[in-house]
ZAZAVO-543910 format. One record per residue (C-alpha): residue in three letters; x, y negated, z; residue number from 1. Coordinates in Angstrom, 1 decimal. Example, Ala and Ser with C-alpha at 12.3 -4.5 7.8 and 13.67 -1.06 7.14 Angstrom:
REM residues 2
+------+--------+--------+--------+-----+
! type !     px !     py !     pz ! seq !
+------+--------+--------+--------+-----+
!  ALA !   12.3 !    4.5 !    7.8 !   1 !
!  SER !   13.7 !    1.1 !    7.1 !   2 !
+------+--------+--------+--------+-----+
END
This chain:
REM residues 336
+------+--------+--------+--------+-----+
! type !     px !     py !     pz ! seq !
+------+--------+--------+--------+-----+
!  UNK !    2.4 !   82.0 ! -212.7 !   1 !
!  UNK !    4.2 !   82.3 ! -209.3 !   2 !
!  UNK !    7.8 !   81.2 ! -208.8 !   3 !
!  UNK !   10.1 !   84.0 ! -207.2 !   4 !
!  UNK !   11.8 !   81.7 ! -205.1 !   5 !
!  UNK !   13.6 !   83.8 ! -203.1 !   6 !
!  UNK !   17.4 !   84.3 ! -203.0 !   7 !
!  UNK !   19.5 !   87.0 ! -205.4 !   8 !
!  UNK !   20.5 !   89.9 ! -203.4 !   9 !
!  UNK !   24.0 !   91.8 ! -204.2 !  10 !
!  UNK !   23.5 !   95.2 ! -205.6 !  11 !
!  UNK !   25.5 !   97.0 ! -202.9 !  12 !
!  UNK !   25.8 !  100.4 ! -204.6 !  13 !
!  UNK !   28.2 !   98.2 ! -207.8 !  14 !
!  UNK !   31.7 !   98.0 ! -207.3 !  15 !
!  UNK !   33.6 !   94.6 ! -206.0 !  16 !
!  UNK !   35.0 !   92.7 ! -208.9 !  17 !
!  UNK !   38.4 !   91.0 ! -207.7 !  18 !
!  UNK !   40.8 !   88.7 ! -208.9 !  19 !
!  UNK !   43.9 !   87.6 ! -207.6 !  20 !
!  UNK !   44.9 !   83.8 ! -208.4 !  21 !
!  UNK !   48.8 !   83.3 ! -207.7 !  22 !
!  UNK !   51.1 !   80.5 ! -208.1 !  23 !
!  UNK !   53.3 !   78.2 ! -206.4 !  24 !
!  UNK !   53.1 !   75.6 ! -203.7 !  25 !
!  UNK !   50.8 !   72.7 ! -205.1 !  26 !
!  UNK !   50.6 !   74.1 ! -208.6 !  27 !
!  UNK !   46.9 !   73.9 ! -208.2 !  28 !
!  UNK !   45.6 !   77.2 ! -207.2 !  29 !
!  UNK !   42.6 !   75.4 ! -205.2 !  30 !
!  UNK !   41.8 !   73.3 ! -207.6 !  31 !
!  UNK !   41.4 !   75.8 ! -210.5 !  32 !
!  UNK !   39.4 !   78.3 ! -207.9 !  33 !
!  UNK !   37.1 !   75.6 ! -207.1 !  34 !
!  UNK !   35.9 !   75.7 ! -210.7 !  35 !
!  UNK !   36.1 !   79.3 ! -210.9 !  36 !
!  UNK !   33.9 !   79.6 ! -207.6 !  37 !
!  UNK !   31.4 !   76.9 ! -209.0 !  38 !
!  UNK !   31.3 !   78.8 ! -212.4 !  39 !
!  UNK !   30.6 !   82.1 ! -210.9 !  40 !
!  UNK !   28.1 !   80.5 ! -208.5 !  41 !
!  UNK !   26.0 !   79.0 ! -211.6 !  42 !
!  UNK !   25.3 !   82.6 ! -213.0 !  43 !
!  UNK !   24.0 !   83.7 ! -209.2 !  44 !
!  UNK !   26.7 !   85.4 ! -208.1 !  45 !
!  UNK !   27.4 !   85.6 ! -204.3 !  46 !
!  UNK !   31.1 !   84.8 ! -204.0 !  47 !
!  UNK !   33.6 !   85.5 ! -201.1 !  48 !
!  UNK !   37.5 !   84.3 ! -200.9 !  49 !
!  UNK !   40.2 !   85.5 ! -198.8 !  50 !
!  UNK !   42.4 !   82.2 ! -198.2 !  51 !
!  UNK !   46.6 !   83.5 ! -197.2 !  52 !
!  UNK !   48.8 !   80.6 ! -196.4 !  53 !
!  UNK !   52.2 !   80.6 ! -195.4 !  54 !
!  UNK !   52.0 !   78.5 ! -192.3 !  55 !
!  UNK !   49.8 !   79.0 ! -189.1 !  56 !
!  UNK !   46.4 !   76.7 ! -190.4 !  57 !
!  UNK !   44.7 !   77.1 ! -193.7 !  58 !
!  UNK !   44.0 !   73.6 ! -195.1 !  59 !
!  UNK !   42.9 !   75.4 ! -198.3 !  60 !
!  UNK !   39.7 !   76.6 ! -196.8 !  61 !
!  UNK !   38.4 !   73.5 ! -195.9 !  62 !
!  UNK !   39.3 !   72.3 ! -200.0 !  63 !
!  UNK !   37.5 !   75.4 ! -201.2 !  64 !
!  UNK !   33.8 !   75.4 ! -198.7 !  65 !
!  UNK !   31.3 !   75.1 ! -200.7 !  66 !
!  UNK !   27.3 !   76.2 ! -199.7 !  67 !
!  UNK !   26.9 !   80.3 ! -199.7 !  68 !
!  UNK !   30.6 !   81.0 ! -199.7 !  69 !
!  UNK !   32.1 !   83.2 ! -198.0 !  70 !
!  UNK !   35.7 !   82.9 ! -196.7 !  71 !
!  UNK !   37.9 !   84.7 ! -194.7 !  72 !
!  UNK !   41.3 !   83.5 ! -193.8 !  73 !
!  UNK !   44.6 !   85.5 ! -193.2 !  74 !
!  UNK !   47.5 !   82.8 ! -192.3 !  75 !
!  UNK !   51.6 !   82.7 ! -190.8 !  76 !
!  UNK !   53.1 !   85.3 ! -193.6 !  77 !
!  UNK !   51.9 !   86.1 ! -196.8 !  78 !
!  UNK !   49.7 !   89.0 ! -197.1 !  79 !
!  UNK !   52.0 !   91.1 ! -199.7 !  80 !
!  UNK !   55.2 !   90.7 ! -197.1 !  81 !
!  UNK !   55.2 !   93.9 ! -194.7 !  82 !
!  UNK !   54.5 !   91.5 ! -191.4 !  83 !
!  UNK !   51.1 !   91.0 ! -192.7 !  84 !
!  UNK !   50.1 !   94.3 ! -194.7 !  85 !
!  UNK !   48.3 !   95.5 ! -192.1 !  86 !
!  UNK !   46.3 !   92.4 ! -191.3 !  87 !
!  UNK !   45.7 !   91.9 ! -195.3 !  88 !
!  UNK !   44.1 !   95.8 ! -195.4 !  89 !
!  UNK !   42.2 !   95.6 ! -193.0 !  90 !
!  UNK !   40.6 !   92.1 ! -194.3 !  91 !
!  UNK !   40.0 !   94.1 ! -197.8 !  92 !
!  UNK !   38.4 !   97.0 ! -195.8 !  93 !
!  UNK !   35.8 !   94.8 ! -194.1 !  94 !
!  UNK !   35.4 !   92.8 ! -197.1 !  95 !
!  UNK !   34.1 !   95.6 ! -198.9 !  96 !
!  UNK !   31.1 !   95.7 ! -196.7 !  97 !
!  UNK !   30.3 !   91.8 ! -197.0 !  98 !
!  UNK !   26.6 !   91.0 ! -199.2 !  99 !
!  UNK !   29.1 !   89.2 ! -202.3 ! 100 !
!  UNK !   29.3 !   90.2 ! -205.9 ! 101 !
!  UNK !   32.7 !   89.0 ! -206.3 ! 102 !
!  UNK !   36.4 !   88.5 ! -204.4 ! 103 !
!  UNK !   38.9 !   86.0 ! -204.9 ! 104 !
!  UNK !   42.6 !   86.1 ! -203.3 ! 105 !
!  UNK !   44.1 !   83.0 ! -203.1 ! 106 !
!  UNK !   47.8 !   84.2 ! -202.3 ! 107 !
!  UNK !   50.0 !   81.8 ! -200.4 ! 108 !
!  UNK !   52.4 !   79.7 ! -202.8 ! 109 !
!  UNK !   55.6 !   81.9 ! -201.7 ! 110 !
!  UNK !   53.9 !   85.0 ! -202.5 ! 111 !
!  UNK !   55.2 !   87.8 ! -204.3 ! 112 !
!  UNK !   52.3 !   90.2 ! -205.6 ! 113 !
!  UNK !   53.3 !   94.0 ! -205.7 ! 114 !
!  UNK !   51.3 !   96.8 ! -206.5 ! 115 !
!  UNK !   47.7 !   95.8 ! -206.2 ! 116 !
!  UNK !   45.4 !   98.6 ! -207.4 ! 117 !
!  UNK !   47.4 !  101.2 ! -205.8 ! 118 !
!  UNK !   47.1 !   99.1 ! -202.4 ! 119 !
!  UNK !   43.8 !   98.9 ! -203.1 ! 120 !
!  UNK !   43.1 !  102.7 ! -203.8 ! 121 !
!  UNK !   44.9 !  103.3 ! -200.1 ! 122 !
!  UNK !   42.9 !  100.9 ! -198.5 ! 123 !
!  UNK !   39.7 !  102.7 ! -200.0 ! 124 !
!  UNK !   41.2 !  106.6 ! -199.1 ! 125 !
!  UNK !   41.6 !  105.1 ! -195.6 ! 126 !
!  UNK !   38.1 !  103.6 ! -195.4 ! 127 !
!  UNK !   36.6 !  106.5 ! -196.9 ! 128 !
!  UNK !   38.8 !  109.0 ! -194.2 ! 129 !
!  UNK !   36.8 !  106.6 ! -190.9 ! 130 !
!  UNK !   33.6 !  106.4 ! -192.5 ! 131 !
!  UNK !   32.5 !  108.9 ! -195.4 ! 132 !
!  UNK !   32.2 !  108.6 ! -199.0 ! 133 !
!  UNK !   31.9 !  104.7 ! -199.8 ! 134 !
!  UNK !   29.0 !  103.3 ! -201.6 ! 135 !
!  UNK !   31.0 !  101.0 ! -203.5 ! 136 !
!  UNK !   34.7 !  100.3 ! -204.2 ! 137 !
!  UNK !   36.8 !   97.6 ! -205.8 ! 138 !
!  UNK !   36.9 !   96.8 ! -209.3 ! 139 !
!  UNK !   40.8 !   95.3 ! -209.3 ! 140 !
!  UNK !   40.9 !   92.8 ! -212.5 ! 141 !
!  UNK !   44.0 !   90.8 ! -212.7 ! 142 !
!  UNK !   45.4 !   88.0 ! -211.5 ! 143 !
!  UNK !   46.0 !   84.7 ! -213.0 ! 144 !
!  UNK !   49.1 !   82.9 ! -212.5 ! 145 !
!  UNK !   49.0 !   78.6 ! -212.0 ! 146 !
!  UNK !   52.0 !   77.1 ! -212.7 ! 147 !
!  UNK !   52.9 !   73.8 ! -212.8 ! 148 !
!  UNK !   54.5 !   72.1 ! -215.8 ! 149 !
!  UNK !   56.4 !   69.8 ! -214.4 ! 150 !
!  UNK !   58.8 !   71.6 ! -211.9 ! 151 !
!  UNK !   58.1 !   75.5 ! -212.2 ! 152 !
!  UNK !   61.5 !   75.8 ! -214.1 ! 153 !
!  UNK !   63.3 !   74.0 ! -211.0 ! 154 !
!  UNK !   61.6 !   76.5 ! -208.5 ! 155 !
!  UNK !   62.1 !   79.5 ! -210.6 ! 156 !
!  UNK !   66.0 !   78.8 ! -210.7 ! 157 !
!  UNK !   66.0 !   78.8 ! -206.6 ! 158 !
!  UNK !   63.0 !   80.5 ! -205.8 ! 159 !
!  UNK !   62.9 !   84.7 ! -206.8 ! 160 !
!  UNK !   59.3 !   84.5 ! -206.3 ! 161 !
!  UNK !   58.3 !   82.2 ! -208.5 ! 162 !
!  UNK !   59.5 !   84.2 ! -211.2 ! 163 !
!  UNK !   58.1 !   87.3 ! -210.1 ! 164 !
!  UNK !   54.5 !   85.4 ! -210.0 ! 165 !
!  UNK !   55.0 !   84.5 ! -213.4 ! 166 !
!  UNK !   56.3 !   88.1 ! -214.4 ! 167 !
!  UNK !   53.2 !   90.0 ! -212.9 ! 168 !
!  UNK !   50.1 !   88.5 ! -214.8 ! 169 !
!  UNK !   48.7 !   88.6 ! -218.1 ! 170 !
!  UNK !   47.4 !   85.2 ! -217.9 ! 171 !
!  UNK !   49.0 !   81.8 ! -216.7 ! 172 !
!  UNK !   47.3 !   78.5 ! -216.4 ! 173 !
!  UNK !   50.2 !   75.6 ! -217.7 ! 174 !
!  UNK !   48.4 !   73.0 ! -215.0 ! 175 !
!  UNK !   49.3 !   69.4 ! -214.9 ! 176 !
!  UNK !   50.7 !   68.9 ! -219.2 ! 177 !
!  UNK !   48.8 !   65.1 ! -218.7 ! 178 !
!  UNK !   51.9 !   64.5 ! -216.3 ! 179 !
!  UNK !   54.5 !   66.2 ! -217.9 ! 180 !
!  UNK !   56.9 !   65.5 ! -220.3 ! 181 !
!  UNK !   57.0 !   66.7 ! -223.6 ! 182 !
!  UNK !   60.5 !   68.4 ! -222.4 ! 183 !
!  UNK !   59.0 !   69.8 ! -219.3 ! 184 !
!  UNK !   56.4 !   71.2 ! -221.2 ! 185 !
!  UNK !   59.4 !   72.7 ! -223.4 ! 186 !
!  UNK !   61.0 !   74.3 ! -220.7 ! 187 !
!  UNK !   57.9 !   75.6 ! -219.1 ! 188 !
!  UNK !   57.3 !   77.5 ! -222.1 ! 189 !
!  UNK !   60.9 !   78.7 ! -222.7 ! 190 !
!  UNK !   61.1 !   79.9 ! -219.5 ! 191 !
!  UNK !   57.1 !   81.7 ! -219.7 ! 192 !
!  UNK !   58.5 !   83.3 ! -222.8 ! 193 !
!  UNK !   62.1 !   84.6 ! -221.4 ! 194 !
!  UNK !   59.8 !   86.4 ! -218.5 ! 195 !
!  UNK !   56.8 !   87.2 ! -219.4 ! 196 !
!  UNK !   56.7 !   87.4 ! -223.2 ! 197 !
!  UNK !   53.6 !   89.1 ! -223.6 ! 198 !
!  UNK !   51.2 !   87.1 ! -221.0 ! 199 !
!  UNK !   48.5 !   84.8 ! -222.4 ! 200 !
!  UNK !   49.4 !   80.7 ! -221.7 ! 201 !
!  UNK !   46.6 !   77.9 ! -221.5 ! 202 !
!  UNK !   48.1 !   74.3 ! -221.1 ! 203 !
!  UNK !   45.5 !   72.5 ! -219.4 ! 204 !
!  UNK !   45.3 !   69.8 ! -216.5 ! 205 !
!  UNK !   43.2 !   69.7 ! -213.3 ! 206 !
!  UNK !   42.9 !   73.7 ! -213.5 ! 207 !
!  UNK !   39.9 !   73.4 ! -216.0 ! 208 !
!  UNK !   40.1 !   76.7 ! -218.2 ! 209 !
!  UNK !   36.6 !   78.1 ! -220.3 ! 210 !
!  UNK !   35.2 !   80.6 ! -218.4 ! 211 !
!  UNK !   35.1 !   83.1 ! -221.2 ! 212 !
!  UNK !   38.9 !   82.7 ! -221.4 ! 213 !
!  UNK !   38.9 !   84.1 ! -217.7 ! 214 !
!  UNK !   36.9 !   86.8 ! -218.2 ! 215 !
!  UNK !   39.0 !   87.8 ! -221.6 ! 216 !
!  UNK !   42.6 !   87.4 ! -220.7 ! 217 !
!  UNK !   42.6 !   88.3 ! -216.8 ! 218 !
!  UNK !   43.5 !   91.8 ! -217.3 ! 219 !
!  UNK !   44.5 !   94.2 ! -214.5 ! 220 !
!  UNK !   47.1 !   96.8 ! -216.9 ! 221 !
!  UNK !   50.1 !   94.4 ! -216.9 ! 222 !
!  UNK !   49.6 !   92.9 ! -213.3 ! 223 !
!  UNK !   51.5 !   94.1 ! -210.0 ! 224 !
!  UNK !   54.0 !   96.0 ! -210.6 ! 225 !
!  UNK !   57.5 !   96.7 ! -208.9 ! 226 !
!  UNK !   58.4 !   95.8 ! -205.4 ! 227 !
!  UNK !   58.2 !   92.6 ! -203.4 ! 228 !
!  UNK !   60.7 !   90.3 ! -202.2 ! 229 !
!  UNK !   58.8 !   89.5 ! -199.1 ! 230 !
!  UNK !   60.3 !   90.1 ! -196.3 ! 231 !
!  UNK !   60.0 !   88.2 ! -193.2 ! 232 !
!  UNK !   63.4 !   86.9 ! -192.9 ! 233 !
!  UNK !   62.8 !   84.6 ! -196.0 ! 234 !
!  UNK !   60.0 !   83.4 ! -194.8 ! 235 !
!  UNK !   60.2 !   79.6 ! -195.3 ! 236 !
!  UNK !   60.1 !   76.8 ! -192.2 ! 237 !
!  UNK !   56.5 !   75.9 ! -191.4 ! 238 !
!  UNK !   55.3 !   73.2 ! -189.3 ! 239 !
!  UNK !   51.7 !   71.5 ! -188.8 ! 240 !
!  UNK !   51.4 !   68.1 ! -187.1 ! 241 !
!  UNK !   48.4 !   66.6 ! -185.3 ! 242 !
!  UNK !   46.7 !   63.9 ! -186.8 ! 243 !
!  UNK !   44.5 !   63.1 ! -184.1 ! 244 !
!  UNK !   43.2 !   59.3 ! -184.1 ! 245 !
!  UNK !   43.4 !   57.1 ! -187.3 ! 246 !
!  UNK !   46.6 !   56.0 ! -189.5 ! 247 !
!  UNK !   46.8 !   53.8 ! -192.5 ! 248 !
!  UNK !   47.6 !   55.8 ! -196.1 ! 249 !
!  UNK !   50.4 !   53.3 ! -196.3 ! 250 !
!  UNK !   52.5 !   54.6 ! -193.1 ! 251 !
!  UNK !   51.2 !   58.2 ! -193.8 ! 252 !
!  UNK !   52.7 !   58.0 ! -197.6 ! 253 !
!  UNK !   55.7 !   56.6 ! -196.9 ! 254 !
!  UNK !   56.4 !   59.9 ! -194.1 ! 255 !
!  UNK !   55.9 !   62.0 ! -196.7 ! 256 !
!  UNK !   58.3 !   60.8 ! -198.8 ! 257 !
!  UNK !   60.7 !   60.4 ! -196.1 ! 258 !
!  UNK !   60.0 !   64.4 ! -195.6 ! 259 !
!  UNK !   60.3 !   65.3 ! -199.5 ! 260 !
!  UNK !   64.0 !   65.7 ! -199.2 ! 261 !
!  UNK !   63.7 !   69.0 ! -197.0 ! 262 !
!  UNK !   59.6 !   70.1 ! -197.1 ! 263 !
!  UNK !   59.0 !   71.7 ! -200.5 ! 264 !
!  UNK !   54.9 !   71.4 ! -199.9 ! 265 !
!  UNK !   52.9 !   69.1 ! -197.1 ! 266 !
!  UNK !   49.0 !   68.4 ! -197.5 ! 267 !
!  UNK !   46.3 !   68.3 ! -194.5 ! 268 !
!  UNK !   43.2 !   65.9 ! -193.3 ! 269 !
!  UNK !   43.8 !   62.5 ! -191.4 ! 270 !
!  UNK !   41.5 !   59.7 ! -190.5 ! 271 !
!  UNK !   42.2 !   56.2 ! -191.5 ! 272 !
!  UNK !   42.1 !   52.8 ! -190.1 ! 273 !
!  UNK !   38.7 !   52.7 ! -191.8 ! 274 !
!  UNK !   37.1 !   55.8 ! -190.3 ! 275 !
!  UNK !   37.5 !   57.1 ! -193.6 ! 276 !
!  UNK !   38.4 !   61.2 ! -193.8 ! 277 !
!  UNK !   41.3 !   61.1 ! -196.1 ! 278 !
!  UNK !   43.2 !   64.6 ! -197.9 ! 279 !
!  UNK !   47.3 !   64.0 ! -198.3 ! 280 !
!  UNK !   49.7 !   66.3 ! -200.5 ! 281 !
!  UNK !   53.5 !   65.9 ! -201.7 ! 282 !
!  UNK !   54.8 !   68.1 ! -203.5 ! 283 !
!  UNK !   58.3 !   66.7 ! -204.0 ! 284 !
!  UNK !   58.4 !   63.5 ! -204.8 ! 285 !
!  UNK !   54.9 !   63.5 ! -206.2 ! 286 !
!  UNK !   52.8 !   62.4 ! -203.2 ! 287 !
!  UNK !   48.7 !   61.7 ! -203.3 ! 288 !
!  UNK !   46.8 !   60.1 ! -200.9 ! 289 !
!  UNK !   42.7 !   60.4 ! -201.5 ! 290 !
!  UNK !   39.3 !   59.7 ! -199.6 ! 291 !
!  UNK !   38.2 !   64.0 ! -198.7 ! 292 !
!  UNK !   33.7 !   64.2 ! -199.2 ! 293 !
!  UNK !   33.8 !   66.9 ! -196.7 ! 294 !
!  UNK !   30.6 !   69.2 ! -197.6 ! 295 !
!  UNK !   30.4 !   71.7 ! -195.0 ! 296 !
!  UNK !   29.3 !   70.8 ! -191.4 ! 297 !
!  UNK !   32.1 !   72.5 ! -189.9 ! 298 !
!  UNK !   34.9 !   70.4 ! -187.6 ! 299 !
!  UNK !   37.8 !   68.8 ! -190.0 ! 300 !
!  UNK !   41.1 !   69.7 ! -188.8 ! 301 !
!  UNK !   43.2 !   66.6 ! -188.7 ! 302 !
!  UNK !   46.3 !   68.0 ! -189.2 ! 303 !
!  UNK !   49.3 !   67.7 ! -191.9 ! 304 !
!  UNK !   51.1 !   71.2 ! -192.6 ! 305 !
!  UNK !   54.5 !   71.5 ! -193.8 ! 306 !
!  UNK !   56.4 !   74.3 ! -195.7 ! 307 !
!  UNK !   60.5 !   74.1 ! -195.6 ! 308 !
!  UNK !   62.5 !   74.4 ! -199.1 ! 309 !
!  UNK !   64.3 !   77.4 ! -197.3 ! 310 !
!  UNK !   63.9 !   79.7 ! -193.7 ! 311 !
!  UNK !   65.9 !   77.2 ! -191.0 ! 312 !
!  UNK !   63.5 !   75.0 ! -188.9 ! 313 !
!  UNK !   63.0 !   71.6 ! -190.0 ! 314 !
!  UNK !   62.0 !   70.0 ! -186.6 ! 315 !
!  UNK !   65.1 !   67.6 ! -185.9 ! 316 !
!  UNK !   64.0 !   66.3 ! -189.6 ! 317 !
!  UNK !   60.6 !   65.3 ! -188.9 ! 318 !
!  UNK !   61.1 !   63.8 ! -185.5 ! 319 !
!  UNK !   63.2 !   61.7 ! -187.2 ! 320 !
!  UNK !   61.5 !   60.9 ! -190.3 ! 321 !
!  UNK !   58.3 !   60.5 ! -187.4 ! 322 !
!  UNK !   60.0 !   57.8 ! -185.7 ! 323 !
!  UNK !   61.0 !   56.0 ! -188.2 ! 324 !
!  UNK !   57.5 !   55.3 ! -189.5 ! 325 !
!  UNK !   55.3 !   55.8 ! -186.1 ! 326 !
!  UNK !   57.8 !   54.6 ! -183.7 ! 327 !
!  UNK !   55.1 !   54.2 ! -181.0 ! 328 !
!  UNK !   53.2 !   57.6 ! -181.9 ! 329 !
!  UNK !   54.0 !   60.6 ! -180.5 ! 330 !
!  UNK !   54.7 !   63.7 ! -183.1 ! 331 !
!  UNK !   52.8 !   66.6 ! -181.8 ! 332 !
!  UNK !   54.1 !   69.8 ! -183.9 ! 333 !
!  UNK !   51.3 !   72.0 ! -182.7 ! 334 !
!  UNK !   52.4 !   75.0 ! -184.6 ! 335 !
!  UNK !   55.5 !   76.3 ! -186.6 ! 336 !
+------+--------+--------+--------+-----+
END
């Protein structure tokens, strides 16, 4: 008997499936969509992700390449804040015309998720007013909330957005309960319950959730609703720093911690002494430093990105925290 070796094509004339996976700076969004991606991959499915960060280079995108992916990146503002509507609708409208059987949004960490299906259904009414009746249209299915255990109750006391990504799901992902402590963990849930009563919680580490449970509890009635407190004005300070040339993980830790007192997030790609391609992230005081298997051809981006704790500029801050670990290295703040 022959093998049909040839590739699955999309059934065009279905509607889009889409999810929206929200959550705070380093609760592990990326991490939990990589599995999704690979999941949804497995069963033949052709998958495409829209990648919004806050500041002006995605270093998610590079995290989430895999072979046959499709991603499109909308960066500097997130996508539900009025600055960037118009950028984020027209994505979704070109989108809809991509060969994939399935969108992911991965909103940035600040985001504040508003009325999804009825964006959708204006995006579609506009679409359908350029080009005719549309042969398919978007199947809006949730979103899932990651939130970390062991700090999402110190972000949601400051941080209005934070609460409202935890008020606007059905489903949340408790990431990271390995590190937390058994009153973290507490207070994560006392704090799920006092917002969100009704949503569905799974405690879990490293983002791993079954993919049954995703397909069950992401639901789309309970999600997006009410307005957003996006505005451009609260917009936290963004910088990104060139990592050009190699640096030792010793010297690149210790200016991250330097920088945890007044940068609420910091990740990106450097080189080190070794030639190795290494992936950095703080968030906090929680810093990692490991070796990055970069699968995809494409040019690395050595560069470190980070995002304020509140809107005022943060530059004095890192020239000084620069000098004091690479006194004879320039800091080149290449966007901001």
């Amino acid at each position: 008997m022959r093998r049909n070796n040839r590739k699955r094509v999309p059934d065009m004339e279905k509607n889009l499936p889409l999810y929206l996976v929200t959550g705070f700076l380093g609760a592990g969004k990326s991490t939990l969509l990589r599995r999704l991606i690979a999941s949804k991959q497995a069963q033949g499915l052709r998958v495409g992700v829209l990648v919004n960060e806050i500041g002006a280079v995605s270093i998610d995108s590079s995290l989430l390449e895999h072979d046959g992916l499709q991603i499109i990146e909308l960066n500097e503002g997130s996508v539900f804040c009025h600055c960037k509507q118009a950028d984020f609708a027209l994505a979704l409208e070109k989108i809809l015309d991509l060969p994939i059987d399935l969108l992911f949004i991965e909103a940035s960490g600040i985001g504040d998720p508003f009325g999804m299906t009825d964006f959708l259904e204006q995006i579609e009414a506009a679409k359908e007013s350029k080009e005719g009746t549309l042969s398919r249209h978007y199947d809006y299915r949730g979103a899932i909330c990651v939130a970390d255990a062991t700090c999402i109750v110190d972000y949601a006391d400051v941080l209005v957005q934070v609460r409202n990504q935890i008020q606007k799901t059905s489903f949340i992902v408790l990431n990271k309960m390995d590190v937390a402590t058994a009153d973290e963990q507490a207070e994560a849930h006392e704090l799920i319950n006092q917002l969100n009563p009704d949503a569905y919680v799974y405690e879990t580490t490293f983002g791993q959730i079954p993919s049954e449970l995703f397909n069950e509890q992401t639901k789309p009635d309970t999600s997006m609703h009410g307005k957003t407190t996006n505005r451009c004005i609260d917009r936290p300070a963004n910088c990104v720093i060139d990592l050009s040339g190699t640096y030792d993980c010793k010297s690149i830790r210790a200016f991250l911690a330097a920088m945890s007192t007044c940068a609420v997030r910091q990740k990106g790609f450097f080189t080190d002494e070794n030639s190795n391609s290494m992936y950095a992230e703080a968030v906090g005081n929680s810093i990692s430093i490991k070796p990055f298997d970069q699968t995809s051809e494409s040019e690395l981006k050595q560069q470190l990105v980070l995002i304020g704790l509140n809107i005022k500029p943060f530059e004095d801050e890192i020239t000084k925290a620069w000098k004091q670990v690479f006194p004879e290295k320039p800091c080149l703040c290449v966007a901001g």
